[in-house]
C-alpha positions as CSV (number, residue, x, y, z in Angstrom):
1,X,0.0,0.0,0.0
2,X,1.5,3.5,-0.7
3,X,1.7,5.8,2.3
4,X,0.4,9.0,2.0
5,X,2.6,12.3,2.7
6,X,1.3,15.4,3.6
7,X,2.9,18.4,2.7
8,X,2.8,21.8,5.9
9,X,3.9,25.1,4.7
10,X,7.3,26.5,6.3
11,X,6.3,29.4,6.8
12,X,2.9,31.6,6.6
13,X,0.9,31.6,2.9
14,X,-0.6,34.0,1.3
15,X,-2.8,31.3,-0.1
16,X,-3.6,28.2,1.6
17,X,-2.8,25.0,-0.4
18,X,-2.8,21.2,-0.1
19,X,-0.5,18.8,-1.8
20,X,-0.9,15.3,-1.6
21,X,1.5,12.7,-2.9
22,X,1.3,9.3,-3.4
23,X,5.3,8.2,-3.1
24,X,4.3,4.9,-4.4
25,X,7.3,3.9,-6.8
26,X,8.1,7.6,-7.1
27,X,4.6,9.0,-8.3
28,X,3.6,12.2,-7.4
29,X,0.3,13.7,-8.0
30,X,-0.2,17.6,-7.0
31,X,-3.8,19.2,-6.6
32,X,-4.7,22.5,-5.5
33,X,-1.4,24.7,-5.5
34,X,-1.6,28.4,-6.8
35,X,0.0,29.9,-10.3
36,X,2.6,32.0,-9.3
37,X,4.7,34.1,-12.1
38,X,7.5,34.4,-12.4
39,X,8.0,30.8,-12.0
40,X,8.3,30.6,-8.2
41,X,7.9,34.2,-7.7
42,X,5.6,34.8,-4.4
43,X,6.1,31.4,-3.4
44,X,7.3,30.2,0.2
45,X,9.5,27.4,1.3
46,X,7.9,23.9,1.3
47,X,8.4,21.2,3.2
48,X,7.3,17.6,3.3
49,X,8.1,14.1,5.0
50,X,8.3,10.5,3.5
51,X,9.3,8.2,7.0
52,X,12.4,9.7,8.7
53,X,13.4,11.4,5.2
54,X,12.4,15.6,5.0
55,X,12.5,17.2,1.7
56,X,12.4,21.2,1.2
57,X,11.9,22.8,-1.5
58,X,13.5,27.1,-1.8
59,X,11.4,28.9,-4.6
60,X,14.3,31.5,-4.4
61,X,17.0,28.4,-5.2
62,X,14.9,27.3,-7.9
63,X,14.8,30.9,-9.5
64,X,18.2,30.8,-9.2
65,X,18.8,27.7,-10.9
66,X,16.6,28.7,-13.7
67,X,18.3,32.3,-14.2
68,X,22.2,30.4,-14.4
69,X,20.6,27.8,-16.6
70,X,19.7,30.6,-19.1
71,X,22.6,32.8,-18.7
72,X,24.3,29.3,-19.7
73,X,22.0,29.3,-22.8
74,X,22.3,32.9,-24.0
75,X,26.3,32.7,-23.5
76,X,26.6,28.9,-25.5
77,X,24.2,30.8,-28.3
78,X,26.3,34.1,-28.3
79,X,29.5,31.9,-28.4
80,X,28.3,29.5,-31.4
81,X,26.8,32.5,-33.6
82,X,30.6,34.0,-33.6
83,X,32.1,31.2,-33.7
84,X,30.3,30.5,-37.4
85,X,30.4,34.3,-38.1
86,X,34.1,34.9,-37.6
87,X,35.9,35.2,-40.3
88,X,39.3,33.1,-38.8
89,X,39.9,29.6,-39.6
90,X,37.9,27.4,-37.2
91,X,38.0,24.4,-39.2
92,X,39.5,22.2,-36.5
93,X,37.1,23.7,-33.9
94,X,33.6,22.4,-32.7
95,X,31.4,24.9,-33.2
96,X,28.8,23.3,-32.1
97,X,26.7,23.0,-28.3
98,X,24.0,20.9,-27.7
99,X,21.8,22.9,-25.0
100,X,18.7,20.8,-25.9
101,X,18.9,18.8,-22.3
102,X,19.4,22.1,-20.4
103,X,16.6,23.6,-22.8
104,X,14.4,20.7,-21.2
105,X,15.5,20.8,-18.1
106,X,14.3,24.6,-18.0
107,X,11.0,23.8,-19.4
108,X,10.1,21.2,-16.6
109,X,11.6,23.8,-14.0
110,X,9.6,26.8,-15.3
111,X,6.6,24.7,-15.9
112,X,6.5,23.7,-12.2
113,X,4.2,26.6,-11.1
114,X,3.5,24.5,-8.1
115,X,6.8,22.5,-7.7
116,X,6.6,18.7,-5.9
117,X,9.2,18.8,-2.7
118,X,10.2,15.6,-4.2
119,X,11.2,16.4,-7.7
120,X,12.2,20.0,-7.7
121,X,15.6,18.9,-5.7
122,X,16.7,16.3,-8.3
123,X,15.7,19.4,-11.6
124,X,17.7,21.7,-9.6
125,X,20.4,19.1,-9.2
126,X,20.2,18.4,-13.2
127,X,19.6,22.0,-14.2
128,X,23.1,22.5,-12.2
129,X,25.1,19.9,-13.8
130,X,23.6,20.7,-17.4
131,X,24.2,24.5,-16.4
132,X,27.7,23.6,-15.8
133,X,28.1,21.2,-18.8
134,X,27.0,24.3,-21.2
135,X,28.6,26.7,-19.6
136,X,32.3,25.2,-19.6
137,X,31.7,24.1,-23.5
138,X,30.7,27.6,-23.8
139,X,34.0,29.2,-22.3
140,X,36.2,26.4,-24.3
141,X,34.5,27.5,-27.7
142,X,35.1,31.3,-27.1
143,X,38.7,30.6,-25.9
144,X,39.3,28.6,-29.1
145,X,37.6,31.7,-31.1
146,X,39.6,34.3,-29.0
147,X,43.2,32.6,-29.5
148,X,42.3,32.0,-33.4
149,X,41.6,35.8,-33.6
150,X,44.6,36.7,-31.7
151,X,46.3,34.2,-34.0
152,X,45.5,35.8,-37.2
153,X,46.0,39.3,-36.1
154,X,49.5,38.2,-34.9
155,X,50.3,36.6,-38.3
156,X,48.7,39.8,-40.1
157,X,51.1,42.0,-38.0
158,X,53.8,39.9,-38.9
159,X,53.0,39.5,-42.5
160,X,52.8,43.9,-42.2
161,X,55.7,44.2,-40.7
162,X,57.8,41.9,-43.0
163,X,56.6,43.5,-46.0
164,X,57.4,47.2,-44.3
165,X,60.9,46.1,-43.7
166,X,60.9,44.8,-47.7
167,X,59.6,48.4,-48.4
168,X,62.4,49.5,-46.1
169,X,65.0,47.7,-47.8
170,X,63.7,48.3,-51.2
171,X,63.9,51.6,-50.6
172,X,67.6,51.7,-48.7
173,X,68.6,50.2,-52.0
174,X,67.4,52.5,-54.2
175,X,68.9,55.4,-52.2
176,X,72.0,54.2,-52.0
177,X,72.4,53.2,-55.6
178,X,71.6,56.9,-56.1
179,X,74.0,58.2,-53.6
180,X,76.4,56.0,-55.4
181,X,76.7,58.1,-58.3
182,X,78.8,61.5,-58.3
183,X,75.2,63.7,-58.1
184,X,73.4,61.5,-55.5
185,X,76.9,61.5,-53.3
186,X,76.7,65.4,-53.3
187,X,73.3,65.7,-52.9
188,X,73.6,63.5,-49.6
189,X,76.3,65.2,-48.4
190,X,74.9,68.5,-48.6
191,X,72.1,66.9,-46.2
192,X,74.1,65.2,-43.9
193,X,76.2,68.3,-43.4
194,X,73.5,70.4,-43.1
195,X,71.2,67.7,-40.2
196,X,74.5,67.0,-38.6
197,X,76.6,69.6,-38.5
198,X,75.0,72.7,-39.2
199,X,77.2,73.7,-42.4
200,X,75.5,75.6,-44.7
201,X,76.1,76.3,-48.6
202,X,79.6,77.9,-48.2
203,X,80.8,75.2,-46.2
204,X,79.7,72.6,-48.8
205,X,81.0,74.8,-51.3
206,X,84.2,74.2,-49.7
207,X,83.6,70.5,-49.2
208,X,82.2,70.1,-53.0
209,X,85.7,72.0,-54.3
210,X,87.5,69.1,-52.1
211,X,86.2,66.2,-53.1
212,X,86.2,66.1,-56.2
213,X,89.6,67.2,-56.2
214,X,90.2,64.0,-54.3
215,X,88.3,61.3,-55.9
216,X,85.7,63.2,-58.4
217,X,83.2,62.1,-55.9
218,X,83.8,58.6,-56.9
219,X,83.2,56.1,-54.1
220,X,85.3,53.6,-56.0
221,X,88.1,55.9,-56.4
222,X,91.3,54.0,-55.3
223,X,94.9,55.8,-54.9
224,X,97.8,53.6,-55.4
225,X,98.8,54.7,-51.9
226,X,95.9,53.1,-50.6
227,X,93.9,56.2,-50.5
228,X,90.3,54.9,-50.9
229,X,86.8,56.3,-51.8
230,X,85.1,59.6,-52.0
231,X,86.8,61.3,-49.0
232,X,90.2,59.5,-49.8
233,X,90.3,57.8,-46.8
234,X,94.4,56.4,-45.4
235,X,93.9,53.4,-45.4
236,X,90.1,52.7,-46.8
237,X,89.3,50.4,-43.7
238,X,89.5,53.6,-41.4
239,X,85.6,54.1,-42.8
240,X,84.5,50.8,-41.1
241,X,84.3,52.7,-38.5
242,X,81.2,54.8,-39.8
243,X,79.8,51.3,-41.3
244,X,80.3,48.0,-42.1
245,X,80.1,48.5,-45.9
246,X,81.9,51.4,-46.7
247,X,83.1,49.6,-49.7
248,X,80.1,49.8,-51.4
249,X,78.2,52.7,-49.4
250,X,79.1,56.3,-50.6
251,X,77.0,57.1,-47.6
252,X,79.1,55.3,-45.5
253,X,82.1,56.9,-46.9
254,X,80.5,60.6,-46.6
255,X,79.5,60.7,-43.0
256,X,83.0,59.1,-42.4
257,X,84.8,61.8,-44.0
258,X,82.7,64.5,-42.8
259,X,83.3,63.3,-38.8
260,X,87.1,62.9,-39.9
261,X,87.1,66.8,-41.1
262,X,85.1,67.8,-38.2
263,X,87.5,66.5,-36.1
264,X,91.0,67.6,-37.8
265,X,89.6,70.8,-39.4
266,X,86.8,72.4,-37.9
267,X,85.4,72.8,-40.9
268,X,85.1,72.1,-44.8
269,X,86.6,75.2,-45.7
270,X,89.2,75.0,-43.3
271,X,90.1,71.0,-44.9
272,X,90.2,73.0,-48.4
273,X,91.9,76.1,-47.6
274,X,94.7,73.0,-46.1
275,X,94.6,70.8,-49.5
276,X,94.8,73.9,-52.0
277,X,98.4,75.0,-49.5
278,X,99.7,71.5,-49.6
279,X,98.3,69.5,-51.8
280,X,96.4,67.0,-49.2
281,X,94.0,67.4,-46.4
C-alpha cells in the first residue's frame, strides 16, 4: 500500500494549499497549488516528510537555478553564432553546443508553477550539472575563437611588418644606388652636413671643391697609396668605422669623411683652404 505524505507550509501563505502525494514507486500527484509568475515568484518554502526522510523545497533556489541555466543558454548561443560568423579559420574547432537537455530541463523547471518537494531537488540538481556542462563548452568555444583571432591578427602584423621592412630595404637600396653616383653622393652630403653639422652652402662649397679634387666624388676611387673612396680615406678600412660597408656605401664613406674633417679641421673650408696649401687634407 503506498503511504500518504502530507505536505505543511514553512512558513505563513498568502494562499492556503494542499498537496498530496502518493510516493508509491516515485509518483507524485499535485492538486490544489496556486500559479505563481515568475515561475516561483511569491512562493514560500515547502516542506514535506516520506518516513524519517524531509525534503524542502526554496522557490528562491529554484529561481536561481533557472536564471544560471539561461545565462548558460544565452552565452553557448552568443559563443556559437561567432564562432560560425568569424571570419578566422575554425575548421578544426567544434562549433557546435547541444543545450537541448538544459533547454528541457528549464522547461520542466519553469513549468512547475507548483513545484513537488520531491522532484524539484533532483531538476535543480540536473539544471546545475547541465548548467555547468554548457557553460564550460561555452568558455572552451570562445577561448578557441579568442586565441584563433589573436592568431591571425598576430600573423597579419607579422606578415605587415615583413613587407614594411621589404619596403624598407627596397627603398635603402634604391637610395643608395643613387648616392652612389657623383650627383646622388653630393646631394647626400649636402644633407648630412646640413642635419648633422649645421654647415650651410659655403661650407659645402668648400667641401664640393675638395672632393672632387680627391676622388671626383667617386666612391670607387682607389689611390695607389691606398687612398680609398670619396673622401680619400688612409687606409680605406678607417671608414668601417662609420659602417660595415663602406666599400660599397658612398654614404658610409660621406659621414665618415665629414666626422674625420670635423674632427681635424673644424670645418670644410678649413680642410680646403689646407689641400689647396699643400696638396692633401
Amino acid at each position: 500500500m503506498p503511504k500518504n505524505l502530507s505536505v505543511t507550509p514553512a512558513r505563513s501563505w498568502k494562499t492556503a494549499a494542499t498537496l498530496t502525494i502518493a510516493a508509491a514507486l516515485g509518483v507524485v500527484l499535485t492538486t490544489g497549488i496556486a500559479t505563481a509568475s515568475p515561475a516561483f515568484a511569491g512562493s514560500d518554502g515547502r516542506s514535506a516528510s516520506v518516513g524519517a526522510t524531509t525534503f524542502t523545497v526554496n522557490p528562491t533556489d529554484a529561481e536561481a537555478a533557472l536564471e544560471s541555466a539561461r545565462v548558460a543558454i544565452s552565452d553557448a548561443d552568443t559563443a556559437v553564432f561567432d564562432a560560425k560568423n568569424t571570419d578566422v579559420d575554425l575548421s578544426a574547432v567544434k562549433t557546435q553546443i547541444d543545450t537541448s537537455a538544459l533547454l528541457g530541463t528549464i522547461t520542466n523547471l519553469e513549468n512547475a508553477n507548483s513545484p513537488s518537494v520531491l522532484l524539484m531537488p533532483a531538476l535543480m540538481a540536473t539544471a546545475s550539472e547541465q548548467t555547468e556542462q554548457v557553460s564550460a563548452q561555452a568558455a572552451a568555444l570562445r577561448g578557441q575563437l579568442d586565441a584563433a583571432v589573436e592568431k591571425k591578427a598576430a600573423e597579419e602584423a607579422a606578415a605587415k611588418a615583413a613587407k614594411a621592412a621589404a619596403a624598407k630595404a627596397a627603398a635603402e637600396k634604391a637610395a643608395r644606388a643613387s648616392s652612389n653616383t657623383p650627383d646622388g653622393a653630393r646631394a647626400a652630403a649636402q644633407q648630412i652636413a646640413a642635419a648633422d653639422y649645421g654647415w650651410g652652402g659655403d661650407q659645402f662649397s668648400c667641401l664640393n671643391s675638395l672632393w672632387q679634387k680627391e676622388s671626383g666624388w667617386n666612391y670607387q676611387a682607389y689611390n695607389p697609396s691606398g687612398a680609398t673612396g670619396i673622401p680619400q680615406a688612409l687606409p680605406g678600412s678607417k671608414m668601417s668605422s662609420a659602417g660595415a660597408d663602406w666599400q660599397s656605401n658612398a654614404v658610409t664613406q660621406i659621414r665618415w669623411g665629414l666626422g674625420y674633417i670635423q674632427d681635424v679641421y673644424g670645418s670644410p673650408c678649413a680642410a680646403w683652404g689646407h689641400s689647396q696649401a699643400v696638396n692633401w687634407y
